[in-house]
N, C-alpha and C positions, 0 to 999 in steps of 0.2 A: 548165545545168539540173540539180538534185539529183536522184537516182533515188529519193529517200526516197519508200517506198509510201506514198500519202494514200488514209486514208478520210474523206468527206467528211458520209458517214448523222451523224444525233444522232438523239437516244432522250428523249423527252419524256412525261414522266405514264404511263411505258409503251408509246406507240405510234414505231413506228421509223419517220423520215422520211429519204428516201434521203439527201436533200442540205437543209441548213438557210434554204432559200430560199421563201416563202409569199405567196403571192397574198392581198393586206389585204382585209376585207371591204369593199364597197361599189364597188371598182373592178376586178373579175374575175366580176361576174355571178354567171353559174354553171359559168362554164368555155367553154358552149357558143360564147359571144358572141366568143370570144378564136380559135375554129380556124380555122386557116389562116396567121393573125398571128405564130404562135409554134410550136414543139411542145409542147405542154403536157405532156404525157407527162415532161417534163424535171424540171417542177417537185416542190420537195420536197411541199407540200401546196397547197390553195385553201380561204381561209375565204369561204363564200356571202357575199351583200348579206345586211343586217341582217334576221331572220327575226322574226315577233309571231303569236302565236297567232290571230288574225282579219287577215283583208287589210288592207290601208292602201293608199289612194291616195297619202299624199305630200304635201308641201306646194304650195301654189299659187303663180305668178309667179314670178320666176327662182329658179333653183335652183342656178344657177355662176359664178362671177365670178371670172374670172383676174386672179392680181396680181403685181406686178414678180417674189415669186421665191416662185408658191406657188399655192394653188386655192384657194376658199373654195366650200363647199358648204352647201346647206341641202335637203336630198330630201326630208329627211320618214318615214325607212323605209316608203319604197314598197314592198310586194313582196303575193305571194299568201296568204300565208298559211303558217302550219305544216305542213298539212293538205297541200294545195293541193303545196308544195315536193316532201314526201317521195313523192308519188303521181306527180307528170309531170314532176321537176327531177332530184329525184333519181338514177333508175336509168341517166340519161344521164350526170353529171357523174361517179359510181363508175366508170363506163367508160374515163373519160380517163386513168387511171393515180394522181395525187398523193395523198394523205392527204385524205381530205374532213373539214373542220372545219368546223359550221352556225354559225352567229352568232347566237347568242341576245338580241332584245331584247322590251321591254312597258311598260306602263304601272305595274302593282300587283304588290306579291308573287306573287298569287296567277294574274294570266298569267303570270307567269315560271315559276312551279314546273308548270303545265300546258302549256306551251308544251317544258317541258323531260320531260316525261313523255310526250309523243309522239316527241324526239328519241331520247330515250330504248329505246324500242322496235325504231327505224329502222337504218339501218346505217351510219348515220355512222360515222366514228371519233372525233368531240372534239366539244366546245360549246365556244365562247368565247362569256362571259357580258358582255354589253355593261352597263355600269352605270353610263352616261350617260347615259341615257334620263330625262324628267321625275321627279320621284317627285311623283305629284297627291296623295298627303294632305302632302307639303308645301311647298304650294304654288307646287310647278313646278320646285323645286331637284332636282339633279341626283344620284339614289342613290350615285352616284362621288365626292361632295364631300366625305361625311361616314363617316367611320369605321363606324358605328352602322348606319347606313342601308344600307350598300353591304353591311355582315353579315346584313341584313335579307331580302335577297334572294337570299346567296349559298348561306345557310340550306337554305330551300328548296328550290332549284334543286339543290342537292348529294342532297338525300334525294329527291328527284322522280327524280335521272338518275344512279342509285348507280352502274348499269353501263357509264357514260363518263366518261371523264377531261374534266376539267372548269380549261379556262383563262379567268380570269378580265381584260376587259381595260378598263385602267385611262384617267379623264380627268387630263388632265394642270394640269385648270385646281380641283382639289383643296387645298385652304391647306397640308395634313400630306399631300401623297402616302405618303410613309411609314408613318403611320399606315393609311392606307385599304389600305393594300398588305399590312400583316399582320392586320388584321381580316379582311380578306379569304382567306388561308391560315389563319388560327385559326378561320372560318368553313366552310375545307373545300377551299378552292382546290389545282389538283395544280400549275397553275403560272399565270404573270399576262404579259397584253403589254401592251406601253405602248409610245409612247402615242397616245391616241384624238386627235382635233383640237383645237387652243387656240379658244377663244371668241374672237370677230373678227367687224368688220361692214368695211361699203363703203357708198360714199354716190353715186348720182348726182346732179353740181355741177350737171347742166344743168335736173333736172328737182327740182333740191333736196329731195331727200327720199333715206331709205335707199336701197340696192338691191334685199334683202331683205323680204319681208315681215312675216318676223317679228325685223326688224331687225339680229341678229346669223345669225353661221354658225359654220363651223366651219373654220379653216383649217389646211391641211396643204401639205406640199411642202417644198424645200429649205429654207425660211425657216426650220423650226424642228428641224431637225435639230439643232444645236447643242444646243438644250434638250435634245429626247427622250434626245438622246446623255448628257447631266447627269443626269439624271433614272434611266436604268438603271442606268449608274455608283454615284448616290448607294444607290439600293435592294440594288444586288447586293453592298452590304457586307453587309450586315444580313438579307435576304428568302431564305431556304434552298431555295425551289422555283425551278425554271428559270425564266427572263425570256424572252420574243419579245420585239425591237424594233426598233417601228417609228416612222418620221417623217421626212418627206422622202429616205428613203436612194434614190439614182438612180443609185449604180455599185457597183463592186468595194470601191472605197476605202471608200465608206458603210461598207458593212457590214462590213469588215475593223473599223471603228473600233468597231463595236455589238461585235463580239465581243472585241477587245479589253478592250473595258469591261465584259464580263460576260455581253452574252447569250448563250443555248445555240443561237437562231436570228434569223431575223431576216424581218418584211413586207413586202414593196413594192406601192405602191400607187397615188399619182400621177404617178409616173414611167408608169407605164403608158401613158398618158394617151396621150404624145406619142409614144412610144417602146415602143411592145409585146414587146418583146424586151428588155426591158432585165434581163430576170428570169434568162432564160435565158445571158443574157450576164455577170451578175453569177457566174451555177452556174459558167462556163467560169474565169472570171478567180479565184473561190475559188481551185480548183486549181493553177492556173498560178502563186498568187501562194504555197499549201502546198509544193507542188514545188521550188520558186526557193529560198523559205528553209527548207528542211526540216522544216517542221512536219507530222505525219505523223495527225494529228485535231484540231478545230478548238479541243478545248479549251485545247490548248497554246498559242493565239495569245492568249487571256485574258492580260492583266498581272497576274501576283502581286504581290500588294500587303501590304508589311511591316507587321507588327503595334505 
């Protein structure tokens, strides 16, 4: 074993995260849901379940459907409210020790920049700006698809919530990621994760119809790791703010290869699922894996890539 001193912290839009390992939105709750399972204390940060400025029930009739190598989801962004979070979610998940990052989603410009103006006040430390969400003036496309649209909200949200750093995270199912990726930083962004779920459905053959009700979802897990992994790589040529990346990562190895490719950290999120530790177990194998080949911060395991 190398005795080379490893630091493990990374430093994102200004806020310092001991270790580059984060709890994805929608599968860590609010932390609460996870004690006992794990030490959470461990982790580098937790981004909430998707937040909206008025509550949401969610969608109706199933909401998950496991697949040979992956989850598909359809919630709905269930949750209380903005309001509602920072008042009785809040003062308990600051307790648990990680970076707290809200998730920011909505329907209109103008919930996002209001939704981001009560974050704003609260004691988070980050917003990650979800810009997946429908966009209803046009009709129903997803503010993340489009260059234009995705600045449309980032706009806002940036002057609504000047005093947090502000990560923006990206859908992967975009024709130009790259474009949406630097409108999105020319809009204001301090840094971007990617990536959010690939669009996907499921059919039940017995009852012949979707699974879904709203016919598609969103699938994530090991299946598309490959992509998300394509997908940081191709933007961290070109995108000068830091990357989180996520998408199926469920070990050591995962995310050795996100950083490899560029990012500065990295999400875990249906590994969870099965495996409640698999977070904590990713933080131990970082080091073990910095120690072994002397990499002594994690920038240096990035591949420099010739001009």
């Amino acid at each position: 074993m190398n005795d080379t001193a490893v630091t493990t912290d990374v430093t994102i839009a200004g806020i310092r995260f001991k270790n580059p390992v984060i709890a994805a939105s929608g599968t860590f709750g609010y932390g609460k849901e996870y004690k006992g399972l794990l030490d959470i204390s461990r982790l580098g940060g937790i981004c909430t379940k998707g937040l909206t400025l008025n509550p949401r029930q969610g969608n109706r009739g199933t909401r998950l459907w496991e697949t040979a190598a992956g989850l598909l989801n359809s919630i709905g962004l269930e949750n209380p409210g903005i309001k509602t979070f920072i008042e009785k979610e809040l003062p308990a998940l600051r307790q648990l020790g990680p970076v707290v990052i809200a998730n920011l989603s909505g329907s209109t410009a103008e919930d996002y920049a209001e939704g981001a103006a009560l974050l704003n006040d609260s004691s988070i430390d980050m917003i990650e700006l979800n810009i997946s969400c429908p966009n209803v003036k046009a009709g129903g496309m997803a503010f993340g698809l489009d260059p234009e649209a995705a600045a449309s909200i980032v706009r806002p949200v940036r002057k609504a919530a000047a005093n947090k750093p502000l990560m923006v995270k990206l859908s992967p199912n975009a024709p130009d990621l790259s474009a949406v990726a630097q409108a999105c930083v020319n809009a204001g962004a301090d840094a971007l994760s990617l990536v959010n779920t690939f669009k996907a459905m499921a059919i039940d053959i017995y009852k012949r119809k979707p699974v879904f009700d709203n016919k598609s979802a969103g699938l994530s897990g090991p299946a598309i790791k490959p992509i998300a992994l394509r997908m940081i790589w191709e933007l961290a040529e070109t995108i000068k703010v830091p990357l989180v990346g996520l998408g199926g990562i469920a070990s050591t190895e995962d995310a050795l290869e996100f950083f490899a490719a560029g990012a500065a950290a990295v999400q875990v999120g249906t590994a969870t699922f099965a495996h409640p530790e698999t977070m904590t177990e990713i933080i131990t194998g970082i080091e073990l894996y910095m120690r072994k080949f002397g990499f002594s911060t994690l920038d240096e395991i990035k591949i420099q890539r010739t001009l």
